[in-house]
C-alpha positions in Angstrom: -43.6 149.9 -101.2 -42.2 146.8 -101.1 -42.0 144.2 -98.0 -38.3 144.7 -97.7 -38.1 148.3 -98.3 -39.6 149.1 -94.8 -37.3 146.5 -93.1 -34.7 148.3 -94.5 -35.9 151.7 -93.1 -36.5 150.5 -90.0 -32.9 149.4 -90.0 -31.9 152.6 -91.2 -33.7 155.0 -88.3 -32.1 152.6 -85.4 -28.6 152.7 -87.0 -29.3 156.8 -87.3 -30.6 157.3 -83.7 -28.1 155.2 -82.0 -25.1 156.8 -84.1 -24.0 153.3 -83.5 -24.2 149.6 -86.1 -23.1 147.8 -82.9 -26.1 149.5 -80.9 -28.3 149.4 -83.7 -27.9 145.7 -83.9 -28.4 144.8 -80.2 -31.7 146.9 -80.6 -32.6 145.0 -83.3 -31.4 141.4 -82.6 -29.0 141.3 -86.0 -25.6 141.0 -86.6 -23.4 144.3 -87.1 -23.0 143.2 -90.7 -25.9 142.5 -91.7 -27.1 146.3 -90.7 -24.2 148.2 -92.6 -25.7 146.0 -95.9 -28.7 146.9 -95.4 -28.0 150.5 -95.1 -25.8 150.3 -97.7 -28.1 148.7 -99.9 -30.8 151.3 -99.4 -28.1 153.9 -100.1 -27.9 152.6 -103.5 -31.6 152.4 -104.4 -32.0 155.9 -103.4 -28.8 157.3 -105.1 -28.0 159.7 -101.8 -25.7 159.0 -99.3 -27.7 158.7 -95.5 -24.9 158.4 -93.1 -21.2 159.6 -92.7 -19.0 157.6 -91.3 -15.8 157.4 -89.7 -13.7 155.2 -87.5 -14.6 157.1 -84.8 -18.4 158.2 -85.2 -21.7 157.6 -87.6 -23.7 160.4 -87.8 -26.9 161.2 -90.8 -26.2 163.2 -93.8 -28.5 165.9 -94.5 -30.3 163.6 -96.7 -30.3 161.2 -93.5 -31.6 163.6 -91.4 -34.4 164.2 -93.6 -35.4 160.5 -93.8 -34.9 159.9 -90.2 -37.2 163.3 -89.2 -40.3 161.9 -91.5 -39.9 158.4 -90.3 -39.8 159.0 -86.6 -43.5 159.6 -86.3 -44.8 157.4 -88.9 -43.2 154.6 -87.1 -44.1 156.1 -83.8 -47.9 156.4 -84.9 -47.9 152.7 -86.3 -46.3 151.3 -82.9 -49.0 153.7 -81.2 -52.2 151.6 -83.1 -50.1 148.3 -82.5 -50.4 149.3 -78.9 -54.1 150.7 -78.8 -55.2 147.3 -80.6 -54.8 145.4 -76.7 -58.2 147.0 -76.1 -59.0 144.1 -78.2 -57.9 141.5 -76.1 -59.1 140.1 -72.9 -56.0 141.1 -71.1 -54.4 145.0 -71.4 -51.1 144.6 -73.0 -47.8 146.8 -74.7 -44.8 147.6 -74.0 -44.2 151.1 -72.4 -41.0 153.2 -71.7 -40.6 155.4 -69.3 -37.7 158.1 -68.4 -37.1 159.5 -64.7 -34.5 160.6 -62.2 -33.4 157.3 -59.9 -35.0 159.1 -57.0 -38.4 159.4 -59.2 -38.0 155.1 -59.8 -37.5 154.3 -56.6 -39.8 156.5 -54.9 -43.2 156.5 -57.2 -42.9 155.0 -60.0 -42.0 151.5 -59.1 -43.6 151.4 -55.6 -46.6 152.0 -57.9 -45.7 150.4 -61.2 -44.9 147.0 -59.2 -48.7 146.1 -58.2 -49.8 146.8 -61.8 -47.1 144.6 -63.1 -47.8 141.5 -60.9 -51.7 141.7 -62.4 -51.2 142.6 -65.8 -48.3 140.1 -66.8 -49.0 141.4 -70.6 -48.0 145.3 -69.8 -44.2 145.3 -69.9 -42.7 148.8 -68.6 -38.5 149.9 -69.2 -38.0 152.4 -66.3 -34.8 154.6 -67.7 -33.0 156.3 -65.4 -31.2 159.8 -66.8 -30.5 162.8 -65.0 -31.2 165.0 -68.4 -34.2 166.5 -69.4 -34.6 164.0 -72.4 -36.5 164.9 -75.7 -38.8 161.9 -75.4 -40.3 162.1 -78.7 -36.8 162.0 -80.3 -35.5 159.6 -78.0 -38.8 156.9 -78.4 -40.1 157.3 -74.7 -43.5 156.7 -73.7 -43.4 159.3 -71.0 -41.5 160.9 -68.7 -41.0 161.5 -65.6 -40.1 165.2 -64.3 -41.1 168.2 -62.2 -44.1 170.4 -62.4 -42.0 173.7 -63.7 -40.1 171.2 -66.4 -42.5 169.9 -68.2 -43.1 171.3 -71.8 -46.6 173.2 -72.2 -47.6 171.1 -75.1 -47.2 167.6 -73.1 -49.9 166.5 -70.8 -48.8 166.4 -67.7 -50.1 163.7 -64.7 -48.9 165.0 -61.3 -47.8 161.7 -59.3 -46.5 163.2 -56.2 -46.7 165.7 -53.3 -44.5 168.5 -53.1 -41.4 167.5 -52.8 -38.4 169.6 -51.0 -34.7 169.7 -51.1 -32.6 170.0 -47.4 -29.0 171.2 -47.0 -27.4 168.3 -44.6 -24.1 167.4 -43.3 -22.8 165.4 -41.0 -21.8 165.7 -37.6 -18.4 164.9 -37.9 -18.0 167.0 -41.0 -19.4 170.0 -39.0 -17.5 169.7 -35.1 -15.0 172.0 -36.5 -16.4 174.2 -39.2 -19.0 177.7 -38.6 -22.4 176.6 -39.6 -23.6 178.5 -42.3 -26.1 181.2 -41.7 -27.4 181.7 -45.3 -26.5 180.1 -48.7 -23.3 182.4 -49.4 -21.8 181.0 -46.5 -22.0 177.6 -48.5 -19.1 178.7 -50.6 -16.8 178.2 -47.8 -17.3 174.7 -47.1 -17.0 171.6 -48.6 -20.2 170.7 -50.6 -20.4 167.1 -52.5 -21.6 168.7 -56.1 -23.9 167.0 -58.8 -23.4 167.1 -62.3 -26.5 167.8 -64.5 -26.3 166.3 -68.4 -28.6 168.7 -69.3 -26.6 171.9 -68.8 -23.2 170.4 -69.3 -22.1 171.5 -65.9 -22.7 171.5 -61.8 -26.2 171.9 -60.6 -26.3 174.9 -58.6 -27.8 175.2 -55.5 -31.3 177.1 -55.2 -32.8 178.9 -52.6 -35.3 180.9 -51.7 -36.8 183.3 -48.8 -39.2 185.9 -48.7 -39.5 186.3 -52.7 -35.6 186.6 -53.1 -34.0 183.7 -54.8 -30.3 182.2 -54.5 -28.2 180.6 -56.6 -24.9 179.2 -55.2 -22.5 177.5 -57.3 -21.1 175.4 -54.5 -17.5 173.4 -54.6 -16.0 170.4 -52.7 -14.0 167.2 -53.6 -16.4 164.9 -54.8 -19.0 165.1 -57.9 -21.2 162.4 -58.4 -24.5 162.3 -61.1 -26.8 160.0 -58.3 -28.0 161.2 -55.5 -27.7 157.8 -53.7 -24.0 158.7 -53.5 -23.9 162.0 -52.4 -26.2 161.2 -49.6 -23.4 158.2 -49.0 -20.7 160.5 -48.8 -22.7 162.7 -46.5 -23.2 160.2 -44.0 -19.4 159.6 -44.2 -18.6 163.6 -43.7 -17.1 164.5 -47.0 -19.3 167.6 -46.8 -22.7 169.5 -47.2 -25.2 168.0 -49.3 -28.1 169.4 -51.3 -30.5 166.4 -51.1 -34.6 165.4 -51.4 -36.3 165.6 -47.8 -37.4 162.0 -47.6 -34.1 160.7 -48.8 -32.4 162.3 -45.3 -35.5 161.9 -43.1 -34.4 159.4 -41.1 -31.2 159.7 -41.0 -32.2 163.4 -39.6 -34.3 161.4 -37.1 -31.3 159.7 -35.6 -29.1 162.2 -35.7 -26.9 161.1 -38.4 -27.4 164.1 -40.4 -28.2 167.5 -39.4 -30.3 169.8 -41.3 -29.3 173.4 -42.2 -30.6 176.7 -44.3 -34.2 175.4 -43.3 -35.6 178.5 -44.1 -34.0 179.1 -47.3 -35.8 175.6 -48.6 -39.5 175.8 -49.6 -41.1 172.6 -51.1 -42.2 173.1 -55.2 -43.9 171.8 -57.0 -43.6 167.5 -57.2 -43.5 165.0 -59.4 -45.4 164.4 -63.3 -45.8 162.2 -65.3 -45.8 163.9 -69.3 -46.4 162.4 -72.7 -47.6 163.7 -76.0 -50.7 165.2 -76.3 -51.1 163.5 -79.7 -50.3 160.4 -78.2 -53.1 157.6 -78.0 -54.4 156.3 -74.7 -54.3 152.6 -75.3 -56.3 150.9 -72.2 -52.8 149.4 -70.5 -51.0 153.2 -71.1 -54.3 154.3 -69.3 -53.8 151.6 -66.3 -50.2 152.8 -65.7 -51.4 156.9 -65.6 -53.9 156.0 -63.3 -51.9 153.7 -61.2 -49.2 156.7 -60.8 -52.1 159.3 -60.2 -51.4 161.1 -57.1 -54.4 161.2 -54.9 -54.2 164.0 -52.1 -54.7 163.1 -48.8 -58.4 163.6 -47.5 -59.0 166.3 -44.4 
């Protein structure tokens, strides 16, 4: 194979996974023109077509899809020994992405993440935030961040946090004038700030739980948001009942600008892990970030 040959197939699998020359080329640091002759180029010297295109979308052929499916993890694996050759140096180094829920970034991974940073200058991390349970072998992810229950059974799987429990809250304002609700049924007539879920195209609805028997209420209300950082905003400001993590609310609990309901319908689960590939090779800085996550239970 020639030099230029897997320059042009590298060029080819970003244009194909990001559906997109113009995000392609940002990926890649190249011009928009340049990429569409290069793919089109490679086009010829195979004699099959690899992408369809339109004005309004780029998508792979079948014959793209092909390419793109066998080039994924040979490029994968070769960025893999890249990374594992730090052990070589005096300093860990690579480059590591990472998806998660906001709520994940902000309350383990980079309360962790930052100390390691600031001694190994050489590890550089891209914390993505996404509310969907993302494919992260498809999607070029390092890890992930999700869970107990989520995780696939052929990832490992790191737990990095405690338990972790969501709490139905509203404000006071919100509930001066309206019955409090007894069990989760009762949600259904009051105002509940929903969240939408990428993963299952819709609303996440509410689960419960009490004394083995499981609830799910599909709640409604005026607002929808896809971060939690806002529905607990618009809680405070008693737009309505909120479905939110325990330590997002705790002090606002404490002070008496929320107010916690259902608190028997709302067991803690299991908390969060971080998964990768089992095939995937623990380079000494990928190790150093597992280990800095590594939830460590509290002694007696």
């Amino acid at each position: 194979m020639r030099r230029e040959d897997l320059g042009d197939l590298m060029a080819f699998q970003s244009v194909a996974e990001e559906r997109s020359f113009t995000r392609a080329a940002a990926r890649l640091g190249t011009s928009q023109s340049s990429l569409s002759l290069i793919v089109r180029r490679l086009e010829e010297r195979l004699g099959v077509r690899l992408l369809t295109r339109t004005t309004r979308s780029l998508a792979p052929t079948e014959a793209g899809e092909r390419l793109l499916a066998t080039l994924a993890p040979a490029f994968g694996s070769i960025e893999q020994e890249l990374e594992a050759l730090g052990q070589y140096r005096e300093r860990p180094a690579g480059n590591f992405r990472i998806t998660a829920t906001q709520h994940a970034i902000d309350t383990v991974l980079w309360p962790a993440l930052s100390k390691v940073l600031r001694r190994y200058p050489d590890i550089k991390v891209e914390l993505f935030s996404d509310l969907a349970l993302t494919d992260i072998v498809a999607e070029r992810f390092d890890a992930g961040v999700r869970f107990g229950e989520q995780v696939e059974k052929d990832m490992i799987a790191v737990r990095i946090a405690p338990d972790a429990r969501l709490v139905v809250v509203g404000a006071p304002a919100y509930l001066a004038d309206r019955p409090t609700p007894l069990t989760p049924r009762d949600l259904t007539q009051h105002d509940c700030i929903n969240t939408r879920l990428p993963t299952y195209g819709g609303f996440y609805a509410w689960e419960f739980e009490k004394d083995g028997q499981e609830i799910r209420v599909r709640v409604e209300g005026q607002l929808v948001f896809n971060d939690v950082g806002q529905v607990l905003s618009a809680a405070l400001d008693g737009y309505g009942l909120a479905f939110l993590f325990e330590d997002m609310v705790r002090d606002h609990l404490a002070d008496g600008r929320l107010v916690q309901l259902l608190d028997d319908w709302t067991p803690p689960f299991t908390g969060y892990h971080l998964y990768y590939p089992s095939r995937r090779h623990a380079s000494p800085a990928f190790s150093l970030l597992v280990e800095a996550l590594r939830y460590q239970r509290p002694g007696p």
